[in-house]
Every structure is written in C-alpha cells, then in structure tokens.
N, CA, C and O atoms as a GROMACS GRO file, in nm:
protein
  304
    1UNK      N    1   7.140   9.641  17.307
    1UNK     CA    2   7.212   9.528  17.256
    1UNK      C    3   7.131   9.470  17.141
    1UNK      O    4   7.019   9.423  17.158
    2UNK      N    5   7.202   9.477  17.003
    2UNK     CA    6   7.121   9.425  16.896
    2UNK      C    7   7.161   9.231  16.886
    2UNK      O    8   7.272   9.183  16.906
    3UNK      N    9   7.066   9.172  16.860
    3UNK     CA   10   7.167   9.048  16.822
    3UNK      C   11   7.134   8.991  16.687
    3UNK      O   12   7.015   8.969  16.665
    4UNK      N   13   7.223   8.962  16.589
    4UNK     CA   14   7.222   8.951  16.414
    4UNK      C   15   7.234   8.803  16.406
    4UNK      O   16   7.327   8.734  16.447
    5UNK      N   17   7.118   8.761  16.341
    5UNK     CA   18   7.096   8.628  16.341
    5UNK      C   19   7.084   8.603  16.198
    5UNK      O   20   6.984   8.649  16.143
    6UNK      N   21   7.197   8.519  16.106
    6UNK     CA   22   7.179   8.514  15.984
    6UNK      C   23   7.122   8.381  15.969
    6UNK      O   24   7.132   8.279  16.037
    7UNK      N   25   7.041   8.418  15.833
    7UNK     CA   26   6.966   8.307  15.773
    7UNK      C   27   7.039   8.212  15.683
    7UNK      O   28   7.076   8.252  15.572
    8UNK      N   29   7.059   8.110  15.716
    8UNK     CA   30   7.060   7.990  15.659
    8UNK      C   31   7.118   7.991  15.500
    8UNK      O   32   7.228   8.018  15.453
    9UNK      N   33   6.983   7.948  15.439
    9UNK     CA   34   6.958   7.956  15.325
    9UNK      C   35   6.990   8.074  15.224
    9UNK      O   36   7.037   8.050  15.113
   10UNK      N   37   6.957   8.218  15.272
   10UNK     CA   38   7.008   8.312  15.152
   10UNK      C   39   7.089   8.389  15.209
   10UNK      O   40   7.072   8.489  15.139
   11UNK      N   41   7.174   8.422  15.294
   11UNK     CA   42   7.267   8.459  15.354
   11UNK      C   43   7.273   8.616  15.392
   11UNK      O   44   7.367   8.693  15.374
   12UNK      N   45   7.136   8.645  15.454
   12UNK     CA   46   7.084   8.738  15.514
   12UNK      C   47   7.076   8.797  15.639
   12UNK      O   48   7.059   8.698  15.710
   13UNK      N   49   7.076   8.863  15.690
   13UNK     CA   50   7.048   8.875  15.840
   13UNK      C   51   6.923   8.948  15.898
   13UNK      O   52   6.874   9.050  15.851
   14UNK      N   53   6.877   8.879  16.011
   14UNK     CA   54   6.754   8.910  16.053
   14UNK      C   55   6.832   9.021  16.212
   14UNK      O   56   6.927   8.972  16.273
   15UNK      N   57   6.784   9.137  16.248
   15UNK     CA   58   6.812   9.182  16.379
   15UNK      C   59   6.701   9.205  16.466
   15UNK      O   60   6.593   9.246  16.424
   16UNK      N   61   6.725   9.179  16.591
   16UNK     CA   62   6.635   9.153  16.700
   16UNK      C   63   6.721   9.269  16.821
   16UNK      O   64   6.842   9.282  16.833
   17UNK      N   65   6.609   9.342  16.900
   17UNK     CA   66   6.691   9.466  17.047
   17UNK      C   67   6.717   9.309  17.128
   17UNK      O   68   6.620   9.245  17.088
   18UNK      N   69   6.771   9.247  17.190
   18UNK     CA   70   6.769   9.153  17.293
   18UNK      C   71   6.786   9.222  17.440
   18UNK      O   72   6.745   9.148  17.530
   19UNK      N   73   6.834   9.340  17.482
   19UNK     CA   74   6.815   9.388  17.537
   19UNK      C   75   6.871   9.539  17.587
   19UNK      O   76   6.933   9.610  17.507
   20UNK      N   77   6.849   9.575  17.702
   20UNK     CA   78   6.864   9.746  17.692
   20UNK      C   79   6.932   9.763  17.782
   20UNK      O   80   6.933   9.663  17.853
   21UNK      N   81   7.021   9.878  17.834
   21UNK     CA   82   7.005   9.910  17.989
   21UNK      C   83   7.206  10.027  18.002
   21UNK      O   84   7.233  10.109  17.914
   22UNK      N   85   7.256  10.012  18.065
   22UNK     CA   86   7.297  10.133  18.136
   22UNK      C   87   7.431  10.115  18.107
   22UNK      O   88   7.452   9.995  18.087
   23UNK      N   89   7.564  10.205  18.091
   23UNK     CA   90   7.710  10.125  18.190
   23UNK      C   91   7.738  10.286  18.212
   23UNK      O   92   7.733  10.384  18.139
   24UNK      N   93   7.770  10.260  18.359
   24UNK     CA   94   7.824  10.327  18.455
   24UNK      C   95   7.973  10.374  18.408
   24UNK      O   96   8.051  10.326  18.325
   25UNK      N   97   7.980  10.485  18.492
   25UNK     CA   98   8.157  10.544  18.525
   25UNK      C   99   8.229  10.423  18.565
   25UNK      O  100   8.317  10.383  18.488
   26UNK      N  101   8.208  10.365  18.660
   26UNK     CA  102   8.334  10.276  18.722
   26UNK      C  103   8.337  10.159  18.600
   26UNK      O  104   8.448  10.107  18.592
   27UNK      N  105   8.232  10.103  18.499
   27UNK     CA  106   8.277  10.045  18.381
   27UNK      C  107   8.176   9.961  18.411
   27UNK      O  108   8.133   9.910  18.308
   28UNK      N  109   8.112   9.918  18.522
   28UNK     CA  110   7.969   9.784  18.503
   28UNK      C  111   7.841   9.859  18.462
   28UNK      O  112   7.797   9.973  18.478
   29UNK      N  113   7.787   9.713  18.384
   29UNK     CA  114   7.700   9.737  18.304
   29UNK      C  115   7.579   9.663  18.350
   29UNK      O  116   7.592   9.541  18.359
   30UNK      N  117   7.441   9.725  18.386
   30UNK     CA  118   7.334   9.662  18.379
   30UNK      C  119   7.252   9.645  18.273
   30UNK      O  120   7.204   9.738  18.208
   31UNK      N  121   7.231   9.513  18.250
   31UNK     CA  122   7.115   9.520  18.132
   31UNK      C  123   6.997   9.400  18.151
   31UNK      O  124   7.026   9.291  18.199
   32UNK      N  125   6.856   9.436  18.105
   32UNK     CA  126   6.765   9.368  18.116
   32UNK      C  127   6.692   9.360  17.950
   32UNK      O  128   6.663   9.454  17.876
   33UNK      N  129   6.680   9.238  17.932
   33UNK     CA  130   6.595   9.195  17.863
   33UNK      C  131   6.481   9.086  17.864
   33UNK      O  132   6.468   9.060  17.983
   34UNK      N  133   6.386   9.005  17.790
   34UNK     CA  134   6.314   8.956  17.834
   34UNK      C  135   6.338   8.807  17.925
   34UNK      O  136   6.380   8.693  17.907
   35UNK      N  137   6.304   8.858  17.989
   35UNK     CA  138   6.343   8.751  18.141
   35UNK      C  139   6.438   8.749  18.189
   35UNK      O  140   6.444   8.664  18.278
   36UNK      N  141   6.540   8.816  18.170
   36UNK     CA  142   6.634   8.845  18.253
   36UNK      C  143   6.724   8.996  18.306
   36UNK      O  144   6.711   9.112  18.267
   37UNK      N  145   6.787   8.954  18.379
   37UNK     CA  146   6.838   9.090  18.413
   37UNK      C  147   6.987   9.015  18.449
   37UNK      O  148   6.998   8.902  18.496
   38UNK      N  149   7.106   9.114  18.413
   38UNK     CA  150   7.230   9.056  18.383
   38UNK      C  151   7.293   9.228  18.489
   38UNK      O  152   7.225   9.330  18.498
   39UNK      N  153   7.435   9.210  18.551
   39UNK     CA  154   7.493   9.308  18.543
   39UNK      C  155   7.612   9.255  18.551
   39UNK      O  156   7.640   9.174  18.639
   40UNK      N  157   7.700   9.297  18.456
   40UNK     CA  158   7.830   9.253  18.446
   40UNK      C  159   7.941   9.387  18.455
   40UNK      O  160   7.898   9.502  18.459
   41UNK      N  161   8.070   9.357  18.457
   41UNK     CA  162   8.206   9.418  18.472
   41UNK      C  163   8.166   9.507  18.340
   41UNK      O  164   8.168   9.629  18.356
   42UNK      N  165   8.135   9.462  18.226
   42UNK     CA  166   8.183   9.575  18.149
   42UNK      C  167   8.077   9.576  18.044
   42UNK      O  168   7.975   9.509  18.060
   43UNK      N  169   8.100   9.669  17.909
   43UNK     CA  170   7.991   9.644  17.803
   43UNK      C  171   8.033   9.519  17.738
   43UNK      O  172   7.955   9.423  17.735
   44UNK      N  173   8.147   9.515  17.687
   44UNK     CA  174   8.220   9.402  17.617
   44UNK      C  175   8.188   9.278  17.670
   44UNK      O  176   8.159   9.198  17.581
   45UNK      N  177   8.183   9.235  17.776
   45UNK     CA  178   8.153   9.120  17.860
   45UNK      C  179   7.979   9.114  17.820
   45UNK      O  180   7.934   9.000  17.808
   46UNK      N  181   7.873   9.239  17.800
   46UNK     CA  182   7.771   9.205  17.777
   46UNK      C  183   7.733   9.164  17.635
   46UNK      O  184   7.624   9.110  17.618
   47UNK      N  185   7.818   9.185  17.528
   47UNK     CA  186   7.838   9.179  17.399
   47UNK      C  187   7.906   9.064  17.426
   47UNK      O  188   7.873   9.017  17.317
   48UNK      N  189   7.968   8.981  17.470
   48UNK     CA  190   8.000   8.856  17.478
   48UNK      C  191   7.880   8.805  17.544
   48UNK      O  192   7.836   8.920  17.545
   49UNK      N  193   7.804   8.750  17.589
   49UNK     CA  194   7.736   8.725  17.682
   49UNK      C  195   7.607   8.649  17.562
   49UNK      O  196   7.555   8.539  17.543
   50UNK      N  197   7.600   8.808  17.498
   50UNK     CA  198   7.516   8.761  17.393
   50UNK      C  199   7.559   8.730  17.256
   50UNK      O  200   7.474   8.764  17.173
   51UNK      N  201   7.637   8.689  17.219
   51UNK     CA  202   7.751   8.667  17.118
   51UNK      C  203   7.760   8.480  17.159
   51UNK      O  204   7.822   8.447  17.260
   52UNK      N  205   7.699   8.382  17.078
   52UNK     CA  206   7.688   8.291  17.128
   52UNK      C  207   7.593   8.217  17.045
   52UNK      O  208   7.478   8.257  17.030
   53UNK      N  209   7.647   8.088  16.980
   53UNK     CA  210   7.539   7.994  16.934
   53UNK      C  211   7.554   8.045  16.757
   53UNK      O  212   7.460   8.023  16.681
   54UNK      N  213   7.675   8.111  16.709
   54UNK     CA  214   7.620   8.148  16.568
   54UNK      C  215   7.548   8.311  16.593
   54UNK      O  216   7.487   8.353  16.495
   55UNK      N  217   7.551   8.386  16.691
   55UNK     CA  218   7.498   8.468  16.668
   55UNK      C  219   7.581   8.582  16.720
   55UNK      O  220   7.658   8.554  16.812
   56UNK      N  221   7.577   8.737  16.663
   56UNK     CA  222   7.717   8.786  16.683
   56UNK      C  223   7.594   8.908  16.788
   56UNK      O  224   7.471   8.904  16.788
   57UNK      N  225   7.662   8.979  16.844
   57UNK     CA  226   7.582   9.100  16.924
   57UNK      C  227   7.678   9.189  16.917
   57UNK      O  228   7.800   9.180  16.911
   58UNK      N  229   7.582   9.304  16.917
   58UNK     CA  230   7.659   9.445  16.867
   58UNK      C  231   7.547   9.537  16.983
   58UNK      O  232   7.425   9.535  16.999
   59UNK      N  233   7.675   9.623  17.057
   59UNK     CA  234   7.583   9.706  17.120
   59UNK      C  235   7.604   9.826  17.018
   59UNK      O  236   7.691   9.831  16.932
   60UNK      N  237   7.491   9.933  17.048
   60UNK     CA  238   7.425  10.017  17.014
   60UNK      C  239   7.374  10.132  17.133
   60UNK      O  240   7.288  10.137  17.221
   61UNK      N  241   7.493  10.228  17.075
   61UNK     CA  242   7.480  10.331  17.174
   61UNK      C  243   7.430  10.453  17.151
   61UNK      O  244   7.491  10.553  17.112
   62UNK      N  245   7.321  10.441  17.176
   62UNK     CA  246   7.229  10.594  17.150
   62UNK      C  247   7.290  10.756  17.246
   62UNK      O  248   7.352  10.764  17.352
   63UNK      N  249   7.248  10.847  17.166
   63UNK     CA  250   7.315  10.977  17.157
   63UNK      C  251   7.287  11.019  17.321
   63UNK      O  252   7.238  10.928  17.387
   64UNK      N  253   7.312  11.134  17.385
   64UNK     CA  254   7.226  11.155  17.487
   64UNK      C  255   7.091  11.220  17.428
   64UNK      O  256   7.104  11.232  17.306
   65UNK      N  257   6.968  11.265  17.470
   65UNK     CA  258   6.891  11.353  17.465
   65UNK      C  259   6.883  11.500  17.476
   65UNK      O  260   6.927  11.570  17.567
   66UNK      N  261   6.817  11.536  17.366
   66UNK     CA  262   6.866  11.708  17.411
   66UNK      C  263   6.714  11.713  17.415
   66UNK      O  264   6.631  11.633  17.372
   67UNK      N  265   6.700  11.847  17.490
   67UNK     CA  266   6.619  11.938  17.500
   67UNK      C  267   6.584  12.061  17.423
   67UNK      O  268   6.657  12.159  17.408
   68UNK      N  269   6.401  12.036  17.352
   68UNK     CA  270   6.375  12.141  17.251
   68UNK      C  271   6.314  12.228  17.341
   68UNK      O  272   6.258  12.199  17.446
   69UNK      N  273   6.338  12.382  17.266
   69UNK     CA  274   6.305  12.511  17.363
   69UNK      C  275   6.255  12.584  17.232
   69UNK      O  276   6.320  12.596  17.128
   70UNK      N  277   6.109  12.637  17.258
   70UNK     CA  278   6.025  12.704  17.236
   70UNK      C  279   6.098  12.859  17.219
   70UNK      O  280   6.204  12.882  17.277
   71UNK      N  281   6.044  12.942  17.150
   71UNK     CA  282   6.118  13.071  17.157
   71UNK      C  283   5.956  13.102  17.235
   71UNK      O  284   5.878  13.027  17.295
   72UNK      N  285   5.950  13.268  17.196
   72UNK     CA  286   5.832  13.334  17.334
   72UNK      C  287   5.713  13.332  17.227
   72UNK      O  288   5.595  13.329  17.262
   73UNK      N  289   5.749  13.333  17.109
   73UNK     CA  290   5.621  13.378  16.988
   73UNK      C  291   5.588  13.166  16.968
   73UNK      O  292   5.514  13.137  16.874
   74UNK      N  293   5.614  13.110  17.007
   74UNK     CA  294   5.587  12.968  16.985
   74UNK      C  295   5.540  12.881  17.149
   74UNK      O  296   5.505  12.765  17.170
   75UNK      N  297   5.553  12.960  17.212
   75UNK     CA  298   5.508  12.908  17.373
   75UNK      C  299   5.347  12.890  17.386
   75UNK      O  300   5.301  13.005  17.390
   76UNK      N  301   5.249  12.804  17.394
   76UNK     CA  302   5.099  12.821  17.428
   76UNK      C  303   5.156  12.870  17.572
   76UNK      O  304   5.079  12.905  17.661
   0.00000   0.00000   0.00000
C-alpha cells in the first residue's frame, strides 16, 4: 500500500510503503504496517482505510516470483 502525500506549496507529491501484506481467494485482506495490523473484507476497503485526511492510497501489486535455474556448465 503506497500512500501519496502532496505538498502544499509546489504541487508535488511525496510517496511513502504505509504498509504490506496479503489478499486471499475468498477476497480478505491482511495488512500490517507500522503499529498496526488491519484485516479487512477486501483490498479496496484497505485502499480506503488509508485514503484519508488529503491523502489518496494506491495499492501496488507486485508480480509473483520466479525461479532462476542454473544450466549444468553454470552450477558450483
């Protein structure tokens, strides 16, 4: 979860991770950031959650992970 906090004065934006964490098959979402830990119904509800005060939140959904494989002439 990114959250975009624009500046004032020159009409910029500063971004901050506010926090990280999971959403499941059945659609709830756990997420923890500093000092707290939240699990709600959905992602959207966590993007609201932090969406608040002038400040907008955008989740950010990273790829899965793949796995690199060595051929036999590159193996120690």
């Amino acid at each position: 979860m990114a959250r975009i906090h624009p500046y004032e004065d020159t009409g910029e934006s500063d971004v901050e991770i506010a926090a990280w964490g999971m959403a499941y098959e059945d659609g709830h979402t756990e997420v923890v950031g500093p000092g707290q830990r939240l699990v709600l119904a959905s992602p959207e509800r966590v993007e609201a959650w932090f969406s608040r005060n002038g400040v907008t939140a955008q989740l950010v959904w990273l790829a899965p992970a793949t796995v690199a494989s060595l051929g036999p002439g590159l193996a120690a």
